[in-house]
C-alpha positions as CSV (number, residue, x, y, z in Angstrom):
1,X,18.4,36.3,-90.8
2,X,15.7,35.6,-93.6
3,X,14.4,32.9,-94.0
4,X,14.2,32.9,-97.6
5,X,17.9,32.1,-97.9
6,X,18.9,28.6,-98.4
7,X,22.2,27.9,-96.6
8,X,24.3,25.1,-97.5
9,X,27.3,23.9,-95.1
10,X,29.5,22.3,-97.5
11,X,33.3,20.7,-96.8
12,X,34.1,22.9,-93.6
13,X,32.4,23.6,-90.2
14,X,33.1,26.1,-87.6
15,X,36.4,25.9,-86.3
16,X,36.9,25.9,-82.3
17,X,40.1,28.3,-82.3
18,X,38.8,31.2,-84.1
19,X,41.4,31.5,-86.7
20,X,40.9,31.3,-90.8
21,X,41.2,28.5,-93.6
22,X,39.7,27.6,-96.7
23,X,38.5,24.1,-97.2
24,X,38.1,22.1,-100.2
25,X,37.4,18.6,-100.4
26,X,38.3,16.0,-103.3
27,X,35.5,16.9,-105.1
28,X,34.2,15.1,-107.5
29,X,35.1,11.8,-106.3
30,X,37.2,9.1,-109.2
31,X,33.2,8.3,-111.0
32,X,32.6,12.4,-111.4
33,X,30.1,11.9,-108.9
34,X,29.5,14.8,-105.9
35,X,27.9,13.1,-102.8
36,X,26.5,15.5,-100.4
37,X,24.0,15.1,-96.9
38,X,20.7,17.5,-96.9
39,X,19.6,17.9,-93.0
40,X,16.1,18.9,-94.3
41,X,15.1,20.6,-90.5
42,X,18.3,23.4,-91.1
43,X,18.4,23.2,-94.5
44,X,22.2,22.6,-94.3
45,X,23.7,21.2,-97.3
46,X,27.4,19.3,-96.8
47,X,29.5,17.8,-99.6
48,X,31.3,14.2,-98.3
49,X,34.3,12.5,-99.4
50,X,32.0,8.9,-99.8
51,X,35.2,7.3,-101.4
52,X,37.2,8.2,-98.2
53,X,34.0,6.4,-96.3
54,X,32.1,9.9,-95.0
55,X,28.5,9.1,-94.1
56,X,25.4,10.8,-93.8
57,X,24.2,11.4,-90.0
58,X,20.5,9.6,-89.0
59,X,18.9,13.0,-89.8
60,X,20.2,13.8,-92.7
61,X,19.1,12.9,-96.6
62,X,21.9,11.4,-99.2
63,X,21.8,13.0,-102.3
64,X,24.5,13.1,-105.2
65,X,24.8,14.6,-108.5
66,X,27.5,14.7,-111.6
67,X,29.7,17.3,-113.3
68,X,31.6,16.5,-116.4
69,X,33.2,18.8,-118.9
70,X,32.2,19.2,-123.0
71,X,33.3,16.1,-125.6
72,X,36.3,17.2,-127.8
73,X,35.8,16.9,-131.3
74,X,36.0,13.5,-133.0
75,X,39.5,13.6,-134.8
76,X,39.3,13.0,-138.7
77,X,39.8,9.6,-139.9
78,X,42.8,8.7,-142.1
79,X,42.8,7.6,-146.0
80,X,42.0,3.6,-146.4
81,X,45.0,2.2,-147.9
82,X,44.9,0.7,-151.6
83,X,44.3,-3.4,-152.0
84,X,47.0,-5.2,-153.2
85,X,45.9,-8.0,-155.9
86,X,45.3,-11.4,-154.7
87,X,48.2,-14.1,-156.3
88,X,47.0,-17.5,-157.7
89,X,46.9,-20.3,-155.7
90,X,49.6,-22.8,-155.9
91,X,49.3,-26.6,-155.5
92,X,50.2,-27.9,-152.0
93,X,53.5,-29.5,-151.5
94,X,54.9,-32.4,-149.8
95,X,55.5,-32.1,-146.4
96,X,58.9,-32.6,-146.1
97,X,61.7,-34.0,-143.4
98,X,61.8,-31.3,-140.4
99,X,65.2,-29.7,-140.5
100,X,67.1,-28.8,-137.6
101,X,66.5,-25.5,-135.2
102,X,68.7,-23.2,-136.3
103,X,70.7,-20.6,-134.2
104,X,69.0,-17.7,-132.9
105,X,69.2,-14.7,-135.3
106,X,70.6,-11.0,-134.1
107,X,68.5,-8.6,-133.0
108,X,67.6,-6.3,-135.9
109,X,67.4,-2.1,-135.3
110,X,64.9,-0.4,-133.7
111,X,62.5,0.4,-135.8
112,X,61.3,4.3,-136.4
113,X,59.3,6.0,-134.4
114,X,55.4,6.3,-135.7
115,X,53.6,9.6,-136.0
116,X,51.6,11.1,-133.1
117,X,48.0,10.3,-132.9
118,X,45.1,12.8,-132.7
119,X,44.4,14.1,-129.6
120,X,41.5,12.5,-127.0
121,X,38.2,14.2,-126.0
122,X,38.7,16.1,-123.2
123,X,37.9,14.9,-119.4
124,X,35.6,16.1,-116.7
125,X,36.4,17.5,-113.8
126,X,36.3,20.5,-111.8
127,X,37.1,24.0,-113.7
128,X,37.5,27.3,-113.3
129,X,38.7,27.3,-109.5
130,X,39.4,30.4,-107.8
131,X,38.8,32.0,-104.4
132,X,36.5,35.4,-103.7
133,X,36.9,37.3,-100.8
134,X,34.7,39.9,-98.9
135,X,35.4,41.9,-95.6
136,X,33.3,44.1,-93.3
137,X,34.1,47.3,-92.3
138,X,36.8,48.1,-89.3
139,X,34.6,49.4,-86.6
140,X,33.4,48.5,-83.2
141,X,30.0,46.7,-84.3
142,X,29.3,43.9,-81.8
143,X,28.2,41.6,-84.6
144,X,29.1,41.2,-87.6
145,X,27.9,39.2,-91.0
146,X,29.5,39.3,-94.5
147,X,29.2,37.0,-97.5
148,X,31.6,36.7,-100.4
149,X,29.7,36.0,-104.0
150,X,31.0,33.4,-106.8
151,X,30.9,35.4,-109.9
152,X,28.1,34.9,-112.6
153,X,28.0,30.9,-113.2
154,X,29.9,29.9,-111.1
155,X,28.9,27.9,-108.1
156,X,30.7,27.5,-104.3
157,X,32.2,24.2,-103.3
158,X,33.8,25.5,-99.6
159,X,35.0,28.3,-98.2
160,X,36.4,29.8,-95.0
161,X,36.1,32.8,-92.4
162,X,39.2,35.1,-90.4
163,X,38.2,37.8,-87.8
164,X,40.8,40.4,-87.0
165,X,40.6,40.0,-83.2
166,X,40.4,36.4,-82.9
167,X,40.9,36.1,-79.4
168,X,37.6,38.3,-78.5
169,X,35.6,37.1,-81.4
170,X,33.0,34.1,-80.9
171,X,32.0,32.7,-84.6
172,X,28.6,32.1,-84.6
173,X,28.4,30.6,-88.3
174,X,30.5,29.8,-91.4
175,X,28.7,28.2,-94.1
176,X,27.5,28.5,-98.0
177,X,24.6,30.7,-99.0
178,X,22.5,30.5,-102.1
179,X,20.2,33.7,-102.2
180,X,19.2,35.9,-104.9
181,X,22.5,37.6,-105.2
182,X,24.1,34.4,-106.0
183,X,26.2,31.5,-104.6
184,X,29.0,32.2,-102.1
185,X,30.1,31.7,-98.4
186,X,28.7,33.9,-95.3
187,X,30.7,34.0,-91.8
188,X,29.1,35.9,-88.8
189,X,30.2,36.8,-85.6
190,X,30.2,38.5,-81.9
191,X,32.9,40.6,-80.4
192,X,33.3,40.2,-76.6
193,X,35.3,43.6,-76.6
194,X,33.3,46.9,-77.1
195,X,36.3,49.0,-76.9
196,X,38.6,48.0,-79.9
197,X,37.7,48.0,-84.1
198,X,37.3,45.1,-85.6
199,X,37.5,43.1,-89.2
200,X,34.8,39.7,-90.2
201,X,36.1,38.5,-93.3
202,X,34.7,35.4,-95.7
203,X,36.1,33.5,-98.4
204,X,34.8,31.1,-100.7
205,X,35.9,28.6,-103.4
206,X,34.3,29.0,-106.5
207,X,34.3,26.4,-109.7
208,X,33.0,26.4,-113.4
């Protein structure tokens, strides 16, 4: 492996029965905010849930950043109505006798409905979700390493491995990798059985 690449574990880990999934956490958390634990001796990278009370290890580094979307346009502002024309000032009364509380009047008709206001500026979030997948070739290769790529601008938030032999197939690694091709996620492993073809595949989660 070289070690130019920067590998980042981020929302799943290895899985003990050796079968596939894709992970994705609930990422960003209510704030827009990504939390995320650097161990800097691995240079493993791993997004947290910090809302859900998911905490950095002793030997790893907290770190967190934000992601919001573009501001909608402002909406145009409606015509100011005309001022009506103050009346003269009468001369104050006497205050006379308090009458009696009369009865409670019917309830008069609903009154029409008003016309719909301009749209909001749009929200943050997460955009542009979709899942990239990559397989090896079926052959009888003791081990085996293959990375799926996020397209151009996009950037990997979890991903997932599936072997085609999973009961002779030991997973050494399934993690994110940031290299010069790109962001994506890389799964590798090591088939116990010489004798039969196999399949590695990877998968990973890509957003805007």
């Amino acid at each position: 492996m070289k070690k130019n690449l920067l590998r980042l574990a981020i929302a799943a880990g290895v899985m003990g029965a050796v079968t596939a999934g894709a992970a994705l956490a609930t990422i960003p958390g209510s704030t827009g905010t990504i939390n995320g634990c650097y161990e800097k001796r691995t240079g493993i990278l791993r997004v947290i849930d910090a809302e859900a009370g998911r905490q950095c290890s002793s030997f790893e580094t907290p770190i967190s950043w934000n992601q919001a979307g573009l501001q909608g346009p402002t909406g145009d502002k409606g015509p100011t109505g005309d001022k009506g024309a103050t009346g003269d000032k009468g001369p104050q009364g006497d205050a006379g006798v308090a009458g009696d509380k009369g009865p409670v009047g019917d309830k008069g008709p609903v009154g029409d409905k008003g016309p719909q206001g301009d749209p909001g500026p749009a929200g943050g979030g997460i955009t542009g979700w979709e899942r990239v997948n990559a397989h090896s070739p079926q052959d009888q290769t003791a081990f085996k390493r293959v990375t799926a790529y996020c397209p151009s601008g996009k950037h990997v938030v979890g991903g997932g491995f599936a072997a085609s032999a999973p009961q002779t197939i030991e997973i050494i690694s399934s993690a994110a990798v940031v290299d010069a091709n790109g962001e994506g996620w890389g799964a590798s492993g090591f088939s116990r059985d010489s004798t039969n073809a196999w399949i590695m595949n990877a998968q990973a989660i890509c957003v805007s």
